[in-house]
N, C-alpha and C positions, 0 to 999 in steps of 0.2 A: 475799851471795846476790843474782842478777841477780833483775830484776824480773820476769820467766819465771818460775822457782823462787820466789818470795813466792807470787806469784797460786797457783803448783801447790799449792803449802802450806797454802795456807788453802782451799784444798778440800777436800786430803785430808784434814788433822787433824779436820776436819768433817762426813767423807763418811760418814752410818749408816752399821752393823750392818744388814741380810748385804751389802751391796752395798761388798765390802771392797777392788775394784778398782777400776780410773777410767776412762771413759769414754773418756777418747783414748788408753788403751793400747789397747782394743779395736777402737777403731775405725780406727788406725793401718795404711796399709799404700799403698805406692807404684804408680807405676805400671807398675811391672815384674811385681806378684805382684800374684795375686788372692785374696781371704779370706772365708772364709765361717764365720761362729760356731754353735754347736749347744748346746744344751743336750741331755745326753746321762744318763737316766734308767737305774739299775742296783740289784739285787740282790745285797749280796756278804756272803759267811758267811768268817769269819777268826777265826782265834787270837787272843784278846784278853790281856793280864796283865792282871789285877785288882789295884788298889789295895788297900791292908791300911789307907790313912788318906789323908785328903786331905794333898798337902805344905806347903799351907800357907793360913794365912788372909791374910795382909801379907808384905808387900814384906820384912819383918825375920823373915821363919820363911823366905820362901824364900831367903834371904840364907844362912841356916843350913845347906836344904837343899843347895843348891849347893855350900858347901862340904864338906860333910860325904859326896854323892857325888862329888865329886872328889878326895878325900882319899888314897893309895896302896893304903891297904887297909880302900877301902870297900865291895868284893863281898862284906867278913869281917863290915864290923859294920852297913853300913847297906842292904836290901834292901826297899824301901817297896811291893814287891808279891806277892803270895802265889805259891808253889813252880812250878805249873803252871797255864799258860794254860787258858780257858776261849774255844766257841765262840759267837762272837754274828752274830745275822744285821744287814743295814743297809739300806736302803732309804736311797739316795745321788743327789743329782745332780751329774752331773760339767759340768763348763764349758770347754768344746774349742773349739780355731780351728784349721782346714785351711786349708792357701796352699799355692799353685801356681802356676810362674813364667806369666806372661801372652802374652809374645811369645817365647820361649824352646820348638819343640816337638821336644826332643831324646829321647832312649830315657830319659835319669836321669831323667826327670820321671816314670816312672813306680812310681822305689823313693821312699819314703816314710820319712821320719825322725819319727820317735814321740820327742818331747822331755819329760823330766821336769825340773821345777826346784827348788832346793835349797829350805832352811830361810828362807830369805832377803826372798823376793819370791812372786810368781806366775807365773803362765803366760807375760804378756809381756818376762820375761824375756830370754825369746827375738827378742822383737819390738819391741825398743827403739822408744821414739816420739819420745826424745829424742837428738838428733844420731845420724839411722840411719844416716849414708853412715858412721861411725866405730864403732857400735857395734850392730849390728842382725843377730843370725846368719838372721831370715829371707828379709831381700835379701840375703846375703852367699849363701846358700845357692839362692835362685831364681836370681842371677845364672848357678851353674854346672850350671841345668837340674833341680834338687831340690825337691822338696814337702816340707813340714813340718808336722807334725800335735804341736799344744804343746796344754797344758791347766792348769788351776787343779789344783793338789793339793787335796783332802781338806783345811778346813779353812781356804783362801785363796781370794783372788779372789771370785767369783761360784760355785764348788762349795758341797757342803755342808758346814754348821761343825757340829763336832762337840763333845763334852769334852775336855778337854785331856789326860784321862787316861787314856781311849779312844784318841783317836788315833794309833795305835801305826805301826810299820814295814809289820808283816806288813798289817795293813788298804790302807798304798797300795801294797804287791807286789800283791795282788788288784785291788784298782779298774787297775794298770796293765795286768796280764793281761785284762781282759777290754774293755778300750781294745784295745789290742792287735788281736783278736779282732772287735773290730766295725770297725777299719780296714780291716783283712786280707780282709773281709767288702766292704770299697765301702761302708761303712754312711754313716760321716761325712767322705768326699772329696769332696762335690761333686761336679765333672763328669767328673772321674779315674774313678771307678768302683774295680773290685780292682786295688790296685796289684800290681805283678811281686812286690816284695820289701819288706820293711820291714829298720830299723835303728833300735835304739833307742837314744836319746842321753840320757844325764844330766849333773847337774851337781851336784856335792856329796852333800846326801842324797837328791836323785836319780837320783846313781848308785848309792850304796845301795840303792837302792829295783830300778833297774836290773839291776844287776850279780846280788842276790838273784833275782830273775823269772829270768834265764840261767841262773842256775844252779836252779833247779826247774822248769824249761821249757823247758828248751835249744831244741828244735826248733819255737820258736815265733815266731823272732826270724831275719835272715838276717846280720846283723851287729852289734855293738858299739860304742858309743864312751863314753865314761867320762870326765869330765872334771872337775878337782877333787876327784879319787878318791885317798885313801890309807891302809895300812893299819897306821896306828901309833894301835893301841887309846889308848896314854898321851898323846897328841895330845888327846886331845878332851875331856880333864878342863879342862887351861888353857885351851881356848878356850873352853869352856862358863861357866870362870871370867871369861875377856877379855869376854864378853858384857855383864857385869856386870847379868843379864837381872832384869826385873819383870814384875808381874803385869799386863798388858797394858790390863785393864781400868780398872788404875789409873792408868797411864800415861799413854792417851789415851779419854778415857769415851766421846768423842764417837763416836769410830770404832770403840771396843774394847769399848764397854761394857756388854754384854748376854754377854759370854764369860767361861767359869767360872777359877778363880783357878789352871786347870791350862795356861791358855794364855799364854805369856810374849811379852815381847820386848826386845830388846839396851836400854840405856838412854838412848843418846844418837849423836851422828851418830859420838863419837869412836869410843866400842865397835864402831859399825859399820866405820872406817878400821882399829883395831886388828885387826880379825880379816878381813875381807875386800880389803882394800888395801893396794898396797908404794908408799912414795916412792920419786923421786921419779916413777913410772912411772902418775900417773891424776891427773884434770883435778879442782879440788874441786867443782866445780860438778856435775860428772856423781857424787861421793860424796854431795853433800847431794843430787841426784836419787833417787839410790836410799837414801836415808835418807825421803824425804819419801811414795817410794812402795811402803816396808816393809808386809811380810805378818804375823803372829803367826807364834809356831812354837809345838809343844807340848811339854808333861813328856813326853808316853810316845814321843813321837820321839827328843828327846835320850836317853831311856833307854833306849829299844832299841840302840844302839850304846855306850852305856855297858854293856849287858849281853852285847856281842860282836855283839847277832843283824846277821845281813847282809855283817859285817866281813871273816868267812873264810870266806866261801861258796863251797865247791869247784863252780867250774861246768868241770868238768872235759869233763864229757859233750859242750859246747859245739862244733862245730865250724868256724862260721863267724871272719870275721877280727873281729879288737880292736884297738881305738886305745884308748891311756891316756896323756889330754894333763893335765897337771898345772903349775902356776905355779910358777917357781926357787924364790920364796918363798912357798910356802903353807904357811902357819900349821898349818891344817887337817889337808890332806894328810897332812904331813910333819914336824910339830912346828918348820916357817919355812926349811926347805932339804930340795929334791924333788932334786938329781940322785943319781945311784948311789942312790936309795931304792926306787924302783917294782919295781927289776929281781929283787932279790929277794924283796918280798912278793907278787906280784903273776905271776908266771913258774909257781908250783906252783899256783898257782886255775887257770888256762888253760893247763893241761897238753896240751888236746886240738883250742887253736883253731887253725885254718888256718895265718892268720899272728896274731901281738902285737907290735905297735907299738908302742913307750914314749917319750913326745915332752916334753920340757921347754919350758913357755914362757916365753920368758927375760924377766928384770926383772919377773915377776906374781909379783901375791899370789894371794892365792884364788878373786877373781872373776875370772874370765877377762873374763866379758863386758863389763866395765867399766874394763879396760885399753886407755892409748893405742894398743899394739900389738895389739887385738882383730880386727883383721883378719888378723892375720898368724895366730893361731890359727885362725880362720875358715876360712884356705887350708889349714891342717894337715890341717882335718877331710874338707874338699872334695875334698883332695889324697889323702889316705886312698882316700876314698869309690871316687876314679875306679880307684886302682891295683888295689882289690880288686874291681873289676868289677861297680859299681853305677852 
């Protein structure tokens, strides 16, 4: 590990509860873009499942639990929460950063990309601080005249942390709609004011998160992009297994440790290359990077797509254009090989958009953003963007 990554490390492993971000991701941003961060205070009433038991007290019951929902036929014997959703209200803060290119005053700069980010990380996801000219979609994307509006999920970064058992899908489908909504608004653009158009982008189970919102809000959104998105429900038993995940707070106390035994996370830097990285196509130093600056994830996130929700969401209704950029090898996606895979899951959901795009990004795994060829995805998205008249 370079001496760069020691120093990151022993911050982070050390950085309290709630403050589960870092400082120079936020504060990160060149001289091409300009950023402004918000804390952004919400009301959201959501479908909850209830637990019928907590899943575990140690690392050896959730060891149990994991196996036993990923098992072939475990919607027969193992359902750890009661038949029908209940609704609960939340009193939420979200943690949003808008960027807007700075000497760039083209017409794109006035559609706006809404970024969710997967299970993985947080918000600067987007906004890599480490090596940006190779790995940063929001200079990659101010370059070709575009603003991007990224945020903490529900649970990460500087947002609010929640239970682990709570924190469910349908919860960040809401908190994104009503992001959405106050962009759309000029609320939190800074000096853009209302953009023309938005587009919203995910990544993993942010486009879960995504792809769900289009399809119960079609005309909320002016376009699509999806990336890390796949529809092989049997996919996500083994990687939930490859996680080889723990109870987060046992993990690391320092940073974790005030969070209930419902919030997990992967075990080790290998877990993290096993399921979001291909050899030999990514640098290790940028893997133990985003090893060092992991988010928790939660049970009722993984469960929600263990119980389909989000999975097969007919956003039929939809009619603007979709980009579905996916890694040759993603794990996730695809159970570790994407091509001939999207066109037939993926073609009867968007029955009704404009155009659908299905883009393989060759030699990835499942992090896009953290692929040597990261920029070559970058122009897919950009390249997208312009053809479909954004």
């Amino acid at each position: 590990m370079s001496s760069k990554l020691a120093f990151l490390a022993t911050i982070a492993f050390n950085f309290p509860f709630p403050a589960l971000c870092y400082p120079w991701a936020y504060g990160y941003h060149n001289s091409n873009v300009i950023c402004q961060n918000y804390t952004i205070p919400m009301t959201v009433s959501s479908e909850i499942y209830i637990y019928n038991s907590t899943i575990s007290k140690d690392n050896f019951e959730l060891t149990d639990f994991v196996s036993a929902s990923s098992s072939v036929n475990s919607t027969n014997i193992f359902l750890p929460v009661e038949k029908d959703p209940v609704v609960q209200e939340f009193q939420l803060e979200v943690h949003g950063t808008f960027c807007h290119p700075a000497h760039i005053a083209a017409e794109q700069e006035s559609t706006v990309i809404i970024a969710t980010h997967g299970i993985e990380g947080d918000g600067s996801y987007w906004n890599s601080p480490y090596k940006p000219d190779k790995y940063n979609f929001v200079d990659a994307a101010a370059k070709q005249g575009y603003s991007v509006f990224y945020y903490d999920r529900i649970g990460t970064g500087n947002s609010t942390k929640l239970s682990g058992y709570v924190n469910q899908l349908s919860l960040q489908v809401e908190v994104l709609s009503n992001l959405i909504k106050e962009v759309k608004a000029g609320t939190y653009t800074d000096s853009l004011s209302v953009p023309s158009k938005v587009v919203v982008l995910g990544f993993s189970f942010g486009s879960f998160v995504t792809t769900t919102l289009v399809a119960t809000e079609p005309t909320l959104m002016d376009g699509a992009i999806l990336t890390g998105l796949g529809y092989a429900p049997t996919a996500f038993a083994p990687f939930f297994e490859a996680y080889q995940s723990r109870i987060a707070a046992t993990q690391h106390p320092a940073k974790f440790g005030v969070l209930d035994s419902g919030v997990l996370t992967w075990v080790d830097v290998f877990a993290n290359i096993n399921t979001y990285f291909k050899q030999p196509n990514y640098e290790i130093d940028v893997a133990e990077y985003s090893e060092i600056i992991k988010q928790p994830y939660s049970v009722g996130e993984v469960l929600s797509l263990q119980l389909g929700l989000g999975v097969t969401a007919d956003a039929g209704n939809f009619t603007g254009p979709v980009l579905a950029l996916t890694g040759e090898y993603d794990f996730f996606a695809c159970a570790g090989y994407c091509p001939g895979f999207l066109e037939d899951n993926l073609t009867p959901l968007y029955s009704g958009a404009k155009a659908l795009q299905i883009a393989i990004h060759p030699n990835s795994g499942h992090s896009i953003n953290y692929k040597k060829n990261a920029t070559g995805a970058f122009n897919v998205i950009t390249n997208s963007l312009h053809t479909n008249g954004f």
